[in-house]
C-alpha positions in Angstrom: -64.9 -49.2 -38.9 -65.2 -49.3 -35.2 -62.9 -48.3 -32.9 -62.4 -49.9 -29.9 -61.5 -46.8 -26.9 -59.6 -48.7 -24.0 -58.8 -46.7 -20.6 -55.1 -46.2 -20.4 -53.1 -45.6 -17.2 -51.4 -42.3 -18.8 -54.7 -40.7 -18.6 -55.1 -41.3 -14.9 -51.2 -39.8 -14.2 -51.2 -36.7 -16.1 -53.2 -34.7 -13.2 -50.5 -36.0 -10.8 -47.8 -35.1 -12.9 -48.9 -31.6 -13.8 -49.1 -31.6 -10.3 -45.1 -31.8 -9.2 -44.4 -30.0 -12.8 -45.6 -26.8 -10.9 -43.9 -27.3 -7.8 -40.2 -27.8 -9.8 -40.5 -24.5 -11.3 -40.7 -22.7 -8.2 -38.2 -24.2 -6.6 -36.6 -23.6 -9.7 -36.7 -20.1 -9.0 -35.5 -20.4 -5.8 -32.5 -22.0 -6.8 -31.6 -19.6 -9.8 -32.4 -16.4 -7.1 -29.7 -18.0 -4.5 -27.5 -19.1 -7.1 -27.7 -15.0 -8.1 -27.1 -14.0 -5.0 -24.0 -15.6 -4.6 -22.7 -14.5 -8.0 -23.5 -11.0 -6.7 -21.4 -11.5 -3.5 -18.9 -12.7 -5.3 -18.3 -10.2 -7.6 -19.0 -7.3 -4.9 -16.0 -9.2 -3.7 -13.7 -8.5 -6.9 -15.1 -5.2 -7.3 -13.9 -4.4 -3.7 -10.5 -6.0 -4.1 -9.9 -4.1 -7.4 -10.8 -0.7 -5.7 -8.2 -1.4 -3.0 -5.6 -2.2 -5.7 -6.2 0.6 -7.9 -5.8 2.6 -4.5 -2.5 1.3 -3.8 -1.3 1.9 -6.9 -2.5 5.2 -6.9 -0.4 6.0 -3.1 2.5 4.1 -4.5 2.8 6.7 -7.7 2.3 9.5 -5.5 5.4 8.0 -2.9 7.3 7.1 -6.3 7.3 11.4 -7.5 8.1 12.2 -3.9 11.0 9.9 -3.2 11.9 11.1 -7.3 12.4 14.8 -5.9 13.8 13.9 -2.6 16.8 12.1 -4.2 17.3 15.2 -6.7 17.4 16.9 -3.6 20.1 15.0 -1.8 22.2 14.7 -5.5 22.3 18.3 -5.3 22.5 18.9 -1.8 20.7 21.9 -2.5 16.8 23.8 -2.5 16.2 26.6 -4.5 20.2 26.7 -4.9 20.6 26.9 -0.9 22.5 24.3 1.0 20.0 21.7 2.4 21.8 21.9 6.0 21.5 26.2 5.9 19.5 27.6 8.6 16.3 28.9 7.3 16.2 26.3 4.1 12.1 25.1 4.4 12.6 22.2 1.2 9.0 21.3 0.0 7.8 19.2 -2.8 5.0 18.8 -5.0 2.9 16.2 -4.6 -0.1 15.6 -7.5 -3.5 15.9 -6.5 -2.3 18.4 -3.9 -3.0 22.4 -4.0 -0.1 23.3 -1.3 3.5 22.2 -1.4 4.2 19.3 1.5 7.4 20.4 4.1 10.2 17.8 4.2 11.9 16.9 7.1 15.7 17.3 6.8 17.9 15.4 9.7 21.6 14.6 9.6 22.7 17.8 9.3 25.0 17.9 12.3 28.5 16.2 12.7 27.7 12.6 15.1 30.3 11.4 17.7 30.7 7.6 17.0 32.7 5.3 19.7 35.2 2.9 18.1 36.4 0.2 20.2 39.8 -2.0 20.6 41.4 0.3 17.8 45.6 -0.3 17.6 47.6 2.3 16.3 51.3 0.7 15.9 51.9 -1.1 19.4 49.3 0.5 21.4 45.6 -0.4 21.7 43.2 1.8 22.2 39.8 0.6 24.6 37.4 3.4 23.0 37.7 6.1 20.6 35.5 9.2 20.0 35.5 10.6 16.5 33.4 12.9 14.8 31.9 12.7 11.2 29.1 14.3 9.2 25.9 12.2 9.5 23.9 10.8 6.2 21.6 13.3 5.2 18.2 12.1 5.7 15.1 13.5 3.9 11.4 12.8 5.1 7.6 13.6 4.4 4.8 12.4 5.8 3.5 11.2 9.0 4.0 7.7 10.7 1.8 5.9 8.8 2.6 7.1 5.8 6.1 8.4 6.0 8.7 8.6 2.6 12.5 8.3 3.9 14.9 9.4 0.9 19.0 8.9 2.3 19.2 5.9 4.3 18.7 5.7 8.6 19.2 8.1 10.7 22.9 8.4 12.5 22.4 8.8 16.7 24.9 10.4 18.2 26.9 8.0 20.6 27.5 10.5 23.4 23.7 11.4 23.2 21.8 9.4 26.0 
């Protein structure tokens, strides 16, 4: 048997080939690395977001216990069994993660003069009318960034400038 050998054009391609099979797989790697880095960003990005929610849920317990004493406060009225409006009553309340009770801020302790307009009593009308009442009882910790109001607005006095 003889066998006949002929040149084939595969043969002369293969060098070329192995050639730009090289060159793919670096750029390859290239592509994989930037399509990593942008996973990465991304989920340095969730991880962030998470930390700021777990965060806020974390202030929003701690505002949830304070404004829960607060309002025991104002059922009762009282502090350690003293009146809330006594002079020398200090109220506090424990906050978690906290070694030293925070102060509260008690305000609407003092009767308010409110103005009451075009009031008629039987035939006569009345332009303005001063009367005096006791104010809402406001609690409050915190500073202005960051303040917990337990009791509704505070009640200005209408004769006050």
């Amino acid at each position: 048997m003889n066998a006949v050998f002929t040149k084939s054009s595969q043969l002369h391609k293969a060098p070329v080939e192995c050639a730009s099979k090289f060159t793919q797989l670096g750029g390859m790697m290239i592509e994989s690395l930037v399509g990593l880095l942008i996973l990465s960003v991304i989920g340095g990005g969730v991880m962030h977001a998470t930390a700021r929610m777990a965060n806020t849920q974390q202030q929003q317990a701690v505002n949830n216990i304070t404004v829960n004493q607060m309002r025991s406060m104002l059922v009762n009225r009282t502090f350690g069994g003293a009146d809330l409006c006594a002079a020398g009553i200090n109220p506090k309340v424990k906050l978690p993660g906290q070694t030293e009770e925070t102060a509260v801020v008690v305000k609407g302790c003092n009767n308010v003069n409110m103005d009451i307009t075009n009031v008629k009593t039987g035939t006569t009308t009345m332009v303005k009318q001063t009367v005096s009442s006791m104010r809402p009882v406001v609690l409050e910790v915190g500073t202005d960034t960051n303040k917990v109001r337990v009791g509704g607005v505070e009640v200005r006095d209408a004769t006050a400038p």
